[in-house]
C-alpha positions in Angstrom: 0.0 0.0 0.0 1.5 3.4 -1.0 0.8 6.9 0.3 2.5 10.2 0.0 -0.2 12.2 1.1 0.4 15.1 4.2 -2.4 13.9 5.6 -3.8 10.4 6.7 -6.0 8.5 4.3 -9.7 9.2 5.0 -11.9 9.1 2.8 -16.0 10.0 3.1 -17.1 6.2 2.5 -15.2 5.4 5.5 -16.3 7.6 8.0 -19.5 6.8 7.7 -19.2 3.0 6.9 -20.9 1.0 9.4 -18.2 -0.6 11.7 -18.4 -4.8 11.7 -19.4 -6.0 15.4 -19.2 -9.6 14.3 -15.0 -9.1 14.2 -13.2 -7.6 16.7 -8.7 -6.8 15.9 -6.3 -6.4 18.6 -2.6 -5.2 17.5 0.1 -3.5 19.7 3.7 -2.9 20.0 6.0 -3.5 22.5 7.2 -0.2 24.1 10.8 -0.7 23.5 11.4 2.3 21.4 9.9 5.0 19.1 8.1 3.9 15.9 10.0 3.1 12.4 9.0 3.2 8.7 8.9 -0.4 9.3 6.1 0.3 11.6 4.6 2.5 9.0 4.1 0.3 6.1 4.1 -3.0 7.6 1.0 -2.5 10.4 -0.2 1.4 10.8 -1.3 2.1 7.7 -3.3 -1.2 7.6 -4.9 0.2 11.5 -5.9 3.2 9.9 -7.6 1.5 7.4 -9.2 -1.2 9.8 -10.9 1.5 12.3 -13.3 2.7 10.0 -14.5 -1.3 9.8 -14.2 -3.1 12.6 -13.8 -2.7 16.6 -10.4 -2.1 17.3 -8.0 -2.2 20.2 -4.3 -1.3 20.3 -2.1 -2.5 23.6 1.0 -0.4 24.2 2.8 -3.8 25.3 5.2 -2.4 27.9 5.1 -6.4 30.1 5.8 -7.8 27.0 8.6 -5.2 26.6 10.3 -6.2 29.8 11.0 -9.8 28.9 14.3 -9.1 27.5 14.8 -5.6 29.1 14.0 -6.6 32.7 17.8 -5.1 33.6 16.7 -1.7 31.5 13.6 -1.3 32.8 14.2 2.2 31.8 14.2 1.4 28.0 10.3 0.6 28.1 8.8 3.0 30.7 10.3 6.1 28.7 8.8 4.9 25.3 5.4 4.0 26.6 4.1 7.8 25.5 6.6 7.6 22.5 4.6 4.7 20.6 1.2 6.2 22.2 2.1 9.5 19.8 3.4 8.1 17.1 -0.1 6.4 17.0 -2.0 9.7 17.3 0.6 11.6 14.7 0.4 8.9 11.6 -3.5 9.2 12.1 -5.3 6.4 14.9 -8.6 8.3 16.1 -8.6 7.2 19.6 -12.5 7.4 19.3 -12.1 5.1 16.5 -9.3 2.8 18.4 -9.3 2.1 22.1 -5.6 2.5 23.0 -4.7 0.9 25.9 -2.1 0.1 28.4 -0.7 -3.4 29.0 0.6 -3.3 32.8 -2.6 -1.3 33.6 -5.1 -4.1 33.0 -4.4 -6.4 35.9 -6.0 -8.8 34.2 -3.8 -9.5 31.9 -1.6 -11.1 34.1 -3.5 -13.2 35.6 -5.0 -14.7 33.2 -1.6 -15.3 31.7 -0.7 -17.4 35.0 -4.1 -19.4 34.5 -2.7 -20.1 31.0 0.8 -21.0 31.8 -0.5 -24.1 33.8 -2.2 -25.5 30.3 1.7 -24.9 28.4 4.4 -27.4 28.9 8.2 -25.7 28.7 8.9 -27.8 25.4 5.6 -27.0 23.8 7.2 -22.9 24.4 10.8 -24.2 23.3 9.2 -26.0 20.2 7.3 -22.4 18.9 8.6 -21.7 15.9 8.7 -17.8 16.4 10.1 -18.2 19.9 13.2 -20.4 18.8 13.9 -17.9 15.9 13.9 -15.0 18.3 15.9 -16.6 21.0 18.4 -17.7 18.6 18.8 -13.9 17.5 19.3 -12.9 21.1 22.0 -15.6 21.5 20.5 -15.8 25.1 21.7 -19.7 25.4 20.7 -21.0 28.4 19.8 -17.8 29.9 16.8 -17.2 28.7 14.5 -14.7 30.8 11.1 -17.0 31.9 9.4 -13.6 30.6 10.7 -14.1 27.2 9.6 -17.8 27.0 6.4 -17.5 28.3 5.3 -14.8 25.8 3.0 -16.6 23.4 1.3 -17.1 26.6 0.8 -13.7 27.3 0.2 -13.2 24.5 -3.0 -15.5 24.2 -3.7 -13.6 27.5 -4.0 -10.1 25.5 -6.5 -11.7 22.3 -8.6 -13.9 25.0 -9.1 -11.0 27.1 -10.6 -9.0 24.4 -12.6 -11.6 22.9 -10.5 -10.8 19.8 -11.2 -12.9 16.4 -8.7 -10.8 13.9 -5.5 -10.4 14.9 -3.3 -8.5 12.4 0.2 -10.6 12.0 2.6 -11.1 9.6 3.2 -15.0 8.5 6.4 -15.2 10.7 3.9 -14.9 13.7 1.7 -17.4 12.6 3.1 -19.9 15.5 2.0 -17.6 18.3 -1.7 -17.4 17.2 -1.4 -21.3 16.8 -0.4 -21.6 20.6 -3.3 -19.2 21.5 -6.3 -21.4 19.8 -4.1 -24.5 21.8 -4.9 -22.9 24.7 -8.0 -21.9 23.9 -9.2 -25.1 23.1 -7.9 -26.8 26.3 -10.0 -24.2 28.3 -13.0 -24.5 27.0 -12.7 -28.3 27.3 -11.9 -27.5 31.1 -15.1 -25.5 31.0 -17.2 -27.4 29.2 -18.6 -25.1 27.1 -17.1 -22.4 24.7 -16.3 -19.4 27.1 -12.8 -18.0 24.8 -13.0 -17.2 21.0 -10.3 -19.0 18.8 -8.5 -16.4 16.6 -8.1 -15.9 13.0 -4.7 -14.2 11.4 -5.2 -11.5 9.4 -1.8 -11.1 7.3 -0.1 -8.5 6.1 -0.3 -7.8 2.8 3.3 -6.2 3.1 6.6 -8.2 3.1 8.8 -6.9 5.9 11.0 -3.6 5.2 14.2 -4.0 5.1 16.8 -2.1 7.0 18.5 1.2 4.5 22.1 -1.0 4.7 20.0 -3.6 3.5 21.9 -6.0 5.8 19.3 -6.7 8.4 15.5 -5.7 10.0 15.3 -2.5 10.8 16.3 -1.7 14.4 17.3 1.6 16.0 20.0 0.8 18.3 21.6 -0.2 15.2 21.0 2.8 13.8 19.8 1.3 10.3 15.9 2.8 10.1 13.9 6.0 9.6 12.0 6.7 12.6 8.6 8.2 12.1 9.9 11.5 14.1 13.0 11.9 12.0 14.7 14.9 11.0 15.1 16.0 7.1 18.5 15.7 7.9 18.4 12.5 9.3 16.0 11.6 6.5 18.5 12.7 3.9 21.3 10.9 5.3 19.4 7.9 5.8 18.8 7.7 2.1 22.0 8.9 0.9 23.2 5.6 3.1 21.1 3.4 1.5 22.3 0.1 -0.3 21.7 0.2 -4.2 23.6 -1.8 -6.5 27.1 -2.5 -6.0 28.2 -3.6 -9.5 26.3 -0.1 -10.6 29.8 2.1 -10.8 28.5 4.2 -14.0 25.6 5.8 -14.7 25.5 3.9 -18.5 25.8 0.6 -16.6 22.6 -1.5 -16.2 21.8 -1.6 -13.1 20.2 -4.3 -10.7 16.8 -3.2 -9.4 15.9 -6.8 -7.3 17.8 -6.1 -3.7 18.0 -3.2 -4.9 17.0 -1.5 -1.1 15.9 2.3 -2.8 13.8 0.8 -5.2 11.9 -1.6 -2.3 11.4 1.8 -0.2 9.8 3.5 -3.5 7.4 0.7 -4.0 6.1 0.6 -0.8 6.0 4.9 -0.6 5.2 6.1 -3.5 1.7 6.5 -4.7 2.7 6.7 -8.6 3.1 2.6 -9.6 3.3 3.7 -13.2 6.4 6.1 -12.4 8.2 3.6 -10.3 8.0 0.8 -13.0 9.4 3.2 -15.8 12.1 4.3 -13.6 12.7 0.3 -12.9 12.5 -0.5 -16.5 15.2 2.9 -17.2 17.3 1.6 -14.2 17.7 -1.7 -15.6 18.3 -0.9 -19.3 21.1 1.7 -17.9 21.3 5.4 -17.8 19.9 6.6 -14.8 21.8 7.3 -12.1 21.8 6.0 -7.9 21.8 9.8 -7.3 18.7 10.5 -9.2 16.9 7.6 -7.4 17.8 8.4 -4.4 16.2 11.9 -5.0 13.0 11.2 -5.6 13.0 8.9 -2.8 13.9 11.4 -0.3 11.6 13.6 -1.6 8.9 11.0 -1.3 9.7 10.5 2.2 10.0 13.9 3.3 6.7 14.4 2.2 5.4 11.6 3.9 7.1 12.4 7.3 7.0 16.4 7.6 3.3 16.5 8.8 3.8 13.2 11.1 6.5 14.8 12.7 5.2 18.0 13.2 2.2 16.3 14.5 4.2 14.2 16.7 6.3 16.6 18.2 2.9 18.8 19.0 1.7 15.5 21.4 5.3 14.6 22.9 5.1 18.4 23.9 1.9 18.2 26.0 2.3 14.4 27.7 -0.4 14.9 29.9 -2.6 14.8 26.7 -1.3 11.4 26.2 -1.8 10.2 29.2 -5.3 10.9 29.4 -5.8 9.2 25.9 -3.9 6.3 27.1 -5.7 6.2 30.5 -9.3 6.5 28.9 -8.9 3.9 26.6 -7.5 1.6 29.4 -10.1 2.4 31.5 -13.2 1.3 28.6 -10.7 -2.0 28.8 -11.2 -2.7 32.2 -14.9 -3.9 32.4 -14.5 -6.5 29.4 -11.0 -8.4 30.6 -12.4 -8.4 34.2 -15.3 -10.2 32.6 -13.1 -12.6 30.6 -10.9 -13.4 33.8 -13.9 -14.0 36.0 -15.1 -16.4 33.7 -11.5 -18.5 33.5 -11.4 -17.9 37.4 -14.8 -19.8 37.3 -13.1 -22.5 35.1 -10.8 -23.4 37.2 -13.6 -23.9 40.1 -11.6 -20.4 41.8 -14.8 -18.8 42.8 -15.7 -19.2 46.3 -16.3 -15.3 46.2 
């Protein structure tokens, strides 16, 4: 999906489109850090787009951020109001979304207890996504419980809102696996059907790669374009970025697949017609990285100048956050209470 526009997309037939009750999302992000072009393309612009239709709740996952920052606690509580306004900047309507705050909903946790006596340690070791990211970590042996037990937390966040669509991308696939596992095992605990199994609903956008090309995007590695970025950083962020190394003349044909400028235009700009004749030039020789790289900045400067004067309008008034954050975690609280009372019940833990 591509858009240059100053503004976010919002078109008249979707404020007033009727909003699907039968399907309810829940999406979040860990609060380990501000919010990426990777972000952008690969999950925000899809939430814009899904508030107009369904019933939709965002968790600022700041537990979940803790289970491989526990000894930098630091790292998640000062980013909790980052992600919240790079939310509110790209274009969420918090009366549209409910944005809400994971270590504020007690439930959460509990029920994620409940859950962890239905998991074995090897079904967790076995999880596809879990062994991927542990490996990446190269945490060996020393691997926080926190971080192990997160598809289970996980399948604590979608039970407790009832969820039935949860936006992933394919390498996530495993977790919402291990969520109907334990969904399933509950309600035959129960007796009856008290938790919703969920549906994936994938990304139709391949993962962005990082401007060296090299690796994901991740700030510490200082290898992304964050939302709030600078034109300068912007410029030199592009200028950086990994093209074709066997393209040493402008005459030369040049390679456009891996070609990391070329992925950022198609996912940016609006013009699909433009891109492919600048591909089809690129390839046959002539044009020049320089020239690329050009429009591509300019593209993205236009994308980013409004979201970052937006953003930095928010991060300037924090109590306005806050009270966003705290509303939408308050209209939380009735319907996970009601979920955990109901597991609590499941488990025969209601004497009162």
């Amino acid at each position: 999906m591509k858009n240059t526009t100053s503004e976010p997309a919002t078109s008249a037939s979707q404020s007033t489109q009727p909003i699907n009750n039968q399907e309810k999302i829940l999406t979040g992000d860990r609060a380990t850090g501000a919010l990426h072009l990777g972000h952008f393309v690969g999950s925000l612009q899809q939430r814009m787009q899904l508030q107009h239709q369904f019933a939709q709740t965002i968790l600022v996952a700041d537990m979940q951020g803790l289970t491989d920052n526990g000894h930098n606690p630091k790292k998640v509580s000062s980013n909790i109001l980052n992600v919240v306004a790079d939310y509110l900047a790209v274009g969420i309507d918090p009366l549209k979304t409910t944005i809400c705050l994971q270590s504020a909903l007690p439930a959460l946790a509990e029920l994620t207890m409940y859950y962890a006596n239905l998991v074995s340690i090897a079904r967790l070791e076995r999880n596809p996504t879990v062994k991927t990211e542990i490996n990446s970590k190269s945490f060996g042996r020393s691997i926080p419980a926190g971080f192990l037990t997160y598809p289970i937390s996980q399948a604590a966040d979608i039970t407790a809102f009832r969820a039935t669509l949860v936006p992933v991308g394919e390498d996530q696939l495993p977790m919402l696996e291990q969520t109907n596992e334990i969904v399933r095992r509950l309600n035959t605990i129960a007796q009856q059907d008290i938790l919703l199994e969920c549906k994936p609903l994938l990304s139709k956008v391949s993962r962005l790669p990082s401007v060296d090309g090299k690796s994901k995007m991740s700030k510490s590695m200082g290898n992304t374009i964050m939302l709030g970025s600078s034109q300068k950083d912007i410029s030199k962020a592009v200028k950086s970025m990994y093209t074709d190394a066997n393209h040493l003349r402008v005459s030369d044909p040049g390679q456009v697949a891996g070609n990391v400028v070329f992925t950022y235009l198609d996912a940016f700009h609006q013009d699909e017609d433009y891109i492919a004749d600048l591909k089809a030039h690129y390839s046959a020789g002539g044009l020049g990285d320089g020239t690329v790289k050009k429009i591509l900045e300019e593209c993205l400067q236009d994308l980013l100048a409004p979201i970052r004067v937006r953003r930095a309008t928010l991060t300037s008034d924090p109590s306005q956050l806050i009270a966003i954050l705290k509303q939408g975690t308050e209209r939380s609280q009735d319907e996970t209470n009601d979920v955990l009372a109901q597991v609590k019940n499941a488990f025969g833990l209601n004497l009162f």
